[in-house]
C-alpha positions in Angstrom: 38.6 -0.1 28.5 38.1 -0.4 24.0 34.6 1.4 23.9 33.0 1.0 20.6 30.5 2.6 18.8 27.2 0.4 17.1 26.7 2.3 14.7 27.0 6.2 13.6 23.6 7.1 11.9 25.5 10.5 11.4 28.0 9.5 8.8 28.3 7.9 5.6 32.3 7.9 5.7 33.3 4.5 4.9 36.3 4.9 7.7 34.1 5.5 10.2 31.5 3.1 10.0 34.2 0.1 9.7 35.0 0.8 13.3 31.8 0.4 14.6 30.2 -3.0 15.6 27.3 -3.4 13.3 29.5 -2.4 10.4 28.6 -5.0 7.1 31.3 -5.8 5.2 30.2 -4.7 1.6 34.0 -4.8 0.1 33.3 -7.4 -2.4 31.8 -4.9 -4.4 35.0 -3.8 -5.3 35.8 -7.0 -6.9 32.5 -7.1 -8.7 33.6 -3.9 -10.3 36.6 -4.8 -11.6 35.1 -7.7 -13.1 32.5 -5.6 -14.9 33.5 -5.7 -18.3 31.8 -2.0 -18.6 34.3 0.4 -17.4 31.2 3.4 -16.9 28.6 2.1 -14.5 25.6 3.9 -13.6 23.9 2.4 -9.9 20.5 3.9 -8.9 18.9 2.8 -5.4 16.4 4.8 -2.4 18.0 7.2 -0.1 19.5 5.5 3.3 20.7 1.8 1.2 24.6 2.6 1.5 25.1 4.4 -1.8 27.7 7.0 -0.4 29.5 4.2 2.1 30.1 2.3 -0.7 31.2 5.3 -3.1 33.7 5.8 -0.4 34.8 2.5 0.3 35.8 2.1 -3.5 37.0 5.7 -3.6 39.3 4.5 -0.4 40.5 1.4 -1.7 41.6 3.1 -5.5 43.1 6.1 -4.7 46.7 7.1 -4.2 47.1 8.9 -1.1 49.0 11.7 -0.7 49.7 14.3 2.0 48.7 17.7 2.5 52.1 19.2 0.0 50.6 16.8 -2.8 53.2 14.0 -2.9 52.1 10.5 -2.4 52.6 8.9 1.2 53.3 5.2 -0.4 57.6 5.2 -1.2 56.8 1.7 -3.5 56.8 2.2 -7.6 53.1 1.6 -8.1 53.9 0.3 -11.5 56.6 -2.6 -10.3 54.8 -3.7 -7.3 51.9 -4.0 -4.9 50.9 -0.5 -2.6 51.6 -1.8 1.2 52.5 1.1 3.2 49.5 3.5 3.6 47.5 4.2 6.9 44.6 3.4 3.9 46.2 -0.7 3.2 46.8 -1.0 7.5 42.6 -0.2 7.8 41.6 -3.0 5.1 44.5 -5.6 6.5 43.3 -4.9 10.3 39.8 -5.3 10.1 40.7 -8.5 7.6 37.7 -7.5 4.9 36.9 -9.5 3.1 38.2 -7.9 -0.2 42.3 -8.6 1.1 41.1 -12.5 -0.1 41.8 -11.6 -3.7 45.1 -10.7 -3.7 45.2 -10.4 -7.6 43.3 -7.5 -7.0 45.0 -6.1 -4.1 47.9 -6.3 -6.0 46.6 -4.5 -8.9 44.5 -2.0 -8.3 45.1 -1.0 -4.5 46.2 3.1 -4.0 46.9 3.7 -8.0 44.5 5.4 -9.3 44.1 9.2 -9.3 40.8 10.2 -8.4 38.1 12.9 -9.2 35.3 12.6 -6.7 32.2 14.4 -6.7 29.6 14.8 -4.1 26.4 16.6 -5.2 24.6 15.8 -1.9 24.1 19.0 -0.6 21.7 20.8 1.9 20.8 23.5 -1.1 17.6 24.6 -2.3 16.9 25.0 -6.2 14.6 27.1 -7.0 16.1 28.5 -10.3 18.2 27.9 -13.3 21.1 30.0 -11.7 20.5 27.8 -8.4 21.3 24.8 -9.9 24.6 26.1 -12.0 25.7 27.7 -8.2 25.4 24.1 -6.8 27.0 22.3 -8.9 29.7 24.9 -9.5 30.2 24.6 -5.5 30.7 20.7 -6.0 32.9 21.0 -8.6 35.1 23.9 -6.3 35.5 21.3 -3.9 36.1 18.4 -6.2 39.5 20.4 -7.5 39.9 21.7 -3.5 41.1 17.9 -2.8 43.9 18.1 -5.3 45.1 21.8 -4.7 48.2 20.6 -4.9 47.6 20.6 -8.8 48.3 24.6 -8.8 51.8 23.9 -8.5 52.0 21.5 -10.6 55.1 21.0 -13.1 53.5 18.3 -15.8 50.3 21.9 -16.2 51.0 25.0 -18.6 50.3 28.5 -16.3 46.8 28.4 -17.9 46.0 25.3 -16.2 47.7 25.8 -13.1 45.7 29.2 -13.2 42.2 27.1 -13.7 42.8 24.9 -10.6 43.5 27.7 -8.5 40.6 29.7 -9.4 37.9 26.5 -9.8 39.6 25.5 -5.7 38.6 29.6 -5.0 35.3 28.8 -6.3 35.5 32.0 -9.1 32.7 32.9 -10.6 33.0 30.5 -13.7 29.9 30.2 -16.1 28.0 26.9 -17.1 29.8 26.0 -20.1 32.8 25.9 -17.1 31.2 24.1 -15.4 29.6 22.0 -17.8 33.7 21.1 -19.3 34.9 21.0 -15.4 35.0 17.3 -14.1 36.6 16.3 -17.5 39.1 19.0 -17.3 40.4 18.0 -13.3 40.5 15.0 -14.9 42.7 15.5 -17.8 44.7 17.7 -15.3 44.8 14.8 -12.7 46.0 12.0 -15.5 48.9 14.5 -16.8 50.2 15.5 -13.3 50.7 11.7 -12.7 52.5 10.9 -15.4 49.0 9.7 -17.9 48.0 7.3 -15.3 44.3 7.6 -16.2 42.1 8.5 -13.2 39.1 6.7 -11.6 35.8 9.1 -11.2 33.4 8.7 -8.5 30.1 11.0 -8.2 27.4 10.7 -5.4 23.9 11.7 -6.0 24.3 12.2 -9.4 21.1 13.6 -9.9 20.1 15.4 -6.7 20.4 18.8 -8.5 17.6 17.8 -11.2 15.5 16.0 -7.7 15.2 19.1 -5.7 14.5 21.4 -8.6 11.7 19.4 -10.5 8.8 20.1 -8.0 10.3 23.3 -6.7 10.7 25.5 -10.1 8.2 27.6 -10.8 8.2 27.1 -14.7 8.4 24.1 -16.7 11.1 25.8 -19.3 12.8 26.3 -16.5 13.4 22.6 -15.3 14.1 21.6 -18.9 16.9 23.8 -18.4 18.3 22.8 -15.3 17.8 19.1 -16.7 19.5 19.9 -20.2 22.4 21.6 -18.1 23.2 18.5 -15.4 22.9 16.3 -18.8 25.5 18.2 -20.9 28.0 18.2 -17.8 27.8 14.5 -17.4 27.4 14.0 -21.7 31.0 16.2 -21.6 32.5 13.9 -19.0 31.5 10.6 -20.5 32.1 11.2 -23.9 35.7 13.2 -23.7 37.6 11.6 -20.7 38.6 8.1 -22.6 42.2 9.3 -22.9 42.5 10.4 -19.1 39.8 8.3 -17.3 40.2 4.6 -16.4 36.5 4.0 -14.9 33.9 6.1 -14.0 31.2 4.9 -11.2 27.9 6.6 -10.7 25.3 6.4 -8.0 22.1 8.1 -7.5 18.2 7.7 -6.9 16.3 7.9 -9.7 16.7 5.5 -12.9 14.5 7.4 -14.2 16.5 10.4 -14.8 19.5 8.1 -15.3 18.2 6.8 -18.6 18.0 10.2 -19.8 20.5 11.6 -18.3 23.0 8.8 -19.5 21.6 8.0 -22.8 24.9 6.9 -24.4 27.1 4.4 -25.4 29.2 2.1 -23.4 27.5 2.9 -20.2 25.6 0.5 -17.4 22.8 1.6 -16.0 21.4 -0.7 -12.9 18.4 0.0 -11.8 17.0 -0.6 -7.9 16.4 -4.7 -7.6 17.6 -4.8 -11.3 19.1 -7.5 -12.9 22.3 -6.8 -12.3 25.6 -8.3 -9.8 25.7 -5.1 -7.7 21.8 -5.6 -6.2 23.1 -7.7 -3.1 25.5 -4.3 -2.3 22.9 -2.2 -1.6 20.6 -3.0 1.0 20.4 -6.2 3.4 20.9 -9.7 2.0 18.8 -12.3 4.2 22.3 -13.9 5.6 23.5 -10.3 6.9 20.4 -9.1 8.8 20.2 -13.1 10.3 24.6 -12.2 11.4 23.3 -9.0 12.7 20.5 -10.0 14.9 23.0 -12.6 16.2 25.6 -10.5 17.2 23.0 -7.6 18.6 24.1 -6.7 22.0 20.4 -5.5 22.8 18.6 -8.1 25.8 15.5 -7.0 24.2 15.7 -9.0 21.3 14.0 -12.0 22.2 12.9 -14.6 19.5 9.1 -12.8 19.7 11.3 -9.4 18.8 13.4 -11.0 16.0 10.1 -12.6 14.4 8.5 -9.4 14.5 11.2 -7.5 13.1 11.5 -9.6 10.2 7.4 -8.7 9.4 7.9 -5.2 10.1 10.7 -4.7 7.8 10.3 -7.4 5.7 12.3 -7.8 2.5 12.6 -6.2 -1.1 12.2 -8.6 -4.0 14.5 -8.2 -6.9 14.0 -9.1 -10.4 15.7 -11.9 -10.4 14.1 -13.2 -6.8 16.4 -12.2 -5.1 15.4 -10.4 -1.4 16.7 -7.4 -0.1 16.1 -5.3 3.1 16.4 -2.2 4.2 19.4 -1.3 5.7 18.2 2.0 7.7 15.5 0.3 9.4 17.4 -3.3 10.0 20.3 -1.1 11.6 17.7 1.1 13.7 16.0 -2.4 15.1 19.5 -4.0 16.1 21.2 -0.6 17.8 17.9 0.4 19.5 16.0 -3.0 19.8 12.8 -1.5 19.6 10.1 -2.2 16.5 9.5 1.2 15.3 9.4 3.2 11.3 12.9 3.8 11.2 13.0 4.9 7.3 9.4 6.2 6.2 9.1 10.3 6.2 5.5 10.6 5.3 6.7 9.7 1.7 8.3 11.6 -0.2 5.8 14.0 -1.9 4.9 16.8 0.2 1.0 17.0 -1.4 0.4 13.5 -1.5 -2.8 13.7 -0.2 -3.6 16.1 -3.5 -2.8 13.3 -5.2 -5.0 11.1 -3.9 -8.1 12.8 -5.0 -7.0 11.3 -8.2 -9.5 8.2 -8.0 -6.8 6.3 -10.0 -4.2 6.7 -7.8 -6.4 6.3 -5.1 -7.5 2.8 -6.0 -4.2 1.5 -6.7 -2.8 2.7 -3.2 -5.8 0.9 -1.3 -5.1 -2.0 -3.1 -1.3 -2.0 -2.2 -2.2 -1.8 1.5 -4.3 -4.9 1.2 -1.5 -6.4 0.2 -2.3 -7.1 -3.9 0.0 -6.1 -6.3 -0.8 -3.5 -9.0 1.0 -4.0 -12.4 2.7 -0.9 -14.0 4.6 0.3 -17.3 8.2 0.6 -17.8 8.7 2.9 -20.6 10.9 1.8 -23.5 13.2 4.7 -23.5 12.8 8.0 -21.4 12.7 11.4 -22.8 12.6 14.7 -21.3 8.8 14.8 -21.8 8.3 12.2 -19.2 10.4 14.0 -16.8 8.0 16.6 -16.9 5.3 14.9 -17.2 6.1 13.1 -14.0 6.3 16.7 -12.4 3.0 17.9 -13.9 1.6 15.1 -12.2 2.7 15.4 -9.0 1.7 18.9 -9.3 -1.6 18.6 -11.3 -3.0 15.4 -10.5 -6.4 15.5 -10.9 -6.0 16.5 -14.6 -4.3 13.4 -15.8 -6.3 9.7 -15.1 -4.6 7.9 -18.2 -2.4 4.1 -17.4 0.7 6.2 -18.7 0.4 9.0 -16.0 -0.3 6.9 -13.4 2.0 4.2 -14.2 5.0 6.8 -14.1 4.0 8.1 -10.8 4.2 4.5 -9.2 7.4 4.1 -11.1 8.8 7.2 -9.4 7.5 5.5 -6.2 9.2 2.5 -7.3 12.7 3.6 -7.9 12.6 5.4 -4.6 12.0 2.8 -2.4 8.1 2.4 -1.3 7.2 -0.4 -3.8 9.0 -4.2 -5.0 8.9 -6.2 -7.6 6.3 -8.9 -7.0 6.3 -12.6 -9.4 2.7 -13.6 -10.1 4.0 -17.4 -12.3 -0.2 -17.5 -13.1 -0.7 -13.9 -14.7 1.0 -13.0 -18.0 1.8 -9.5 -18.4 3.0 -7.6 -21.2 6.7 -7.6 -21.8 6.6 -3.5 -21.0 4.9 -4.2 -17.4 5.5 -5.3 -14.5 3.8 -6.4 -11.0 5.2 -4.3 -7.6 3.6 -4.6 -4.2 4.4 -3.1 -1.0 7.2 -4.8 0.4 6.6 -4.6 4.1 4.5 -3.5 7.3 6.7 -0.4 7.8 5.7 0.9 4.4 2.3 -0.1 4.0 1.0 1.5 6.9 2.7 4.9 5.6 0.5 4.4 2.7 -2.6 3.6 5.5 -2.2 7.0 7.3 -1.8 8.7 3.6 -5.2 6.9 3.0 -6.9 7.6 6.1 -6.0 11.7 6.2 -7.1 11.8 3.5 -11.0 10.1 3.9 -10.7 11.5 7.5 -9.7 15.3 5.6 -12.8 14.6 2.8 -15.1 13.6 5.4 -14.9 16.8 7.6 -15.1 19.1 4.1 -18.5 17.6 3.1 
């Protein structure tokens, strides 16, 4: 007897998931990126809404595959005609995705790219300057592990061959190394395959600068660790042209991507942005209703269904579009049971500091009474609002102004707790913007946040 898995909560591995029942099939996106006219792309949504499956889905579906001496596995000339004979080309034909539709793009852009990939989700802490160089000179180790093969390669001079071998050894390089590493693999990567420029994936682009800016002591000391991720990504986007083909980016915070990523030639899509790559990340309405039909749980009777869709009701985009959740919508269908699948107590561990600020405390008993609060979307982002943000967080009884507290709900915003909301009768400013709570799941997070913290007040005075 076939036994097949639901769904792995466990993995993110694009592979994996596609052999389970509840997988969606989200490879459409791939065609959406090759249609982007913008060859660096920049996508920013909340932990848990299929950011890394689809990173390597695309990664999958680009790269030419070789074995473990380095050569490629595929015996066609990639530059005469289409890549058919990978274990890679059997998983998308056998589980007929829908992507194998649009053979144009099969046919040119299936298993020929080289690729750099780099992961910067990592169980680390950051707690200094150095931390943060360590990490991300461990993720770019293991970015130049995948292609060791490169240390023996014929198109590199000795010097280069002698980088990859000590950058896969993880030597004890500096920053500016690693600042000039991910555009050096791929320089190395488009000469070893004969200047067939190279496709660049990294996850969680800005996890580094996420669990150092509430952690680090000092604030010089953040600015640091933020100057240092934006000079390695500045170095990558602005030197690769001759040896990159595309370059696609996902993280959290847009935020720190419109810092981070303040230069030419580059997309930046926001969470529920305007923007063809929304529906990709997340739910759409005619997924969760295939899912709940094809749920193999008895429990979900019409009453269940119907409450499932209040509990985890959907995300509004900017453009009206709705989005769910895809952690919680998953949770409901492979356990059947209505429960907070995707909350943590928010995000901020001293939240209920925060809500002595009488500000902020308004604003989040309005959002559980359902009304939407309008907030400001800055023009351009600095570093200064970076650490303002963090001064906030970690001072927030000092700063009551619309500014402060109209970034903090923007840092709410971009990591999943708030939606846009269209109010046709109130004119806003063209700088703000109305968000409400989106669903049951996440206001009553907010609730409990509220009611420790009267319940905390209460037994002080």
């Amino acid at each position: 007897m076939n036994f097949q898995i639901t769904f792995d909560f466990n993995s993110s591995k694009f592979e994996t998931l596609l052999s389970t029942t509840y997988y969606v099939d989200k490879t459409l996106l791939i065609k959406a990126l090759f249609e982007e006219k913008t060859r660096k792309i920049v996508v920013t949504a909340p932990r848990r809404f299929g950011k890394s499956t689809n990173l390597d889905m695309i990664k999958r579906f680009v790269e030419i595959e070789m074995d473990r001496e380095g050569k490629r596995i595929s015996k066609t000339n990639y530059k005469l005609e289409p890549v058919k004979d990978t274990p890679t080309y059997d998983l998308f034909i056998k589980k007929d995705l829908e992507i194998i539709k649009h053979c144009e793009i099969m046919n040119e852009h299936f298993g020929r790219y080289p690729v750099v990939y780099a992961d910067f989700k990592r169980n680390s802490f950051v707690q200094s300057f150095q931390d943060a160089v360590n990490f991300c000179k461990t993720v770019v180790s293991k970015s130049f592990q995948q292609h060791k093969y490169l240390k023996e390669s014929k198109k590199l001079s000795g010097f280069e061959k002698e980088r990859c071998k000590l950058w896969c050894e993880e030597n004890d390089f500096d920053k500016d190394d690693v600042i000039r590493s991910l555009e050096e693999l791929s320089r190395y990567l488009c000469r070893h395959f004969n200047k067939k420029k190279v496709f660049v994936f990294i996850d969680d682009f800005d996890a580094v600068i996420a669990k150092a800016i509430f952690k680090l002591k000092g604030g010089a000391e953040l600015r640091d660790v933020v100057e240092f991720n934006k000079s390695l990504m500045f170095t990558l986007l602005k030197k690769c042209d001759e040896s990159v083909d595309r370059i696609f980016i996902t993280g959290i915070s847009h935020i720190i991507s419109r810092y981070l990523f303040d230069v030419e030639d580059i997309k930046l899509c926001a969470f529920l942005g305007k923007h063809e790559f929304v529906k990709f990340y997340g739910l759409t309405p005619e997924e969760v209703e295939h899912l709940f039909q094809i749920s193999l749980i008895s429990l979900h009777t019409p009453q269940s269904i119907e409450d499932a869709y209040d509990r985890y009701n959907a995300y509004t985009s900017e453009n009206n579009e709705k989005i769910h959740n895809l952690w919680s919508i998953l949770n409901f269908v492979v356990h059947g049971e209505i429960k907070d699948y995707w909350r943590m107590s928010l995000i901020i561990e001293n939240f209920y500091e925060i809500l002595k600020n009488s500000n902020i405390r308004l604003k989040v008993e309005e959002l559980t009474h359902d009304k939407p609060i309008n907030i400001e979307i800055p023009e351009s982002i600095s570093y200064q609002q970076i650490a303002h943000l963090r001064f906030f967080v970690l001072e927030p009884k000092e700063r009551n102004s619309f500014y402060y507290v109209g970034l903090f709900f923007l840092y709410l915003f971009e990591q999943g707790y708030l939606s846009y909301h269209h109010n046709k009768e109130v004119s806003l400013p063209s700088n703000q913007i109305f968000v409400k709570v989106p669903n049951k799941e996440l206001e009553e997070e907010f609730l409990e946040s509220l009611t420790r913290y009267y319940v905390i007040t209460f037994v002080r005075s």
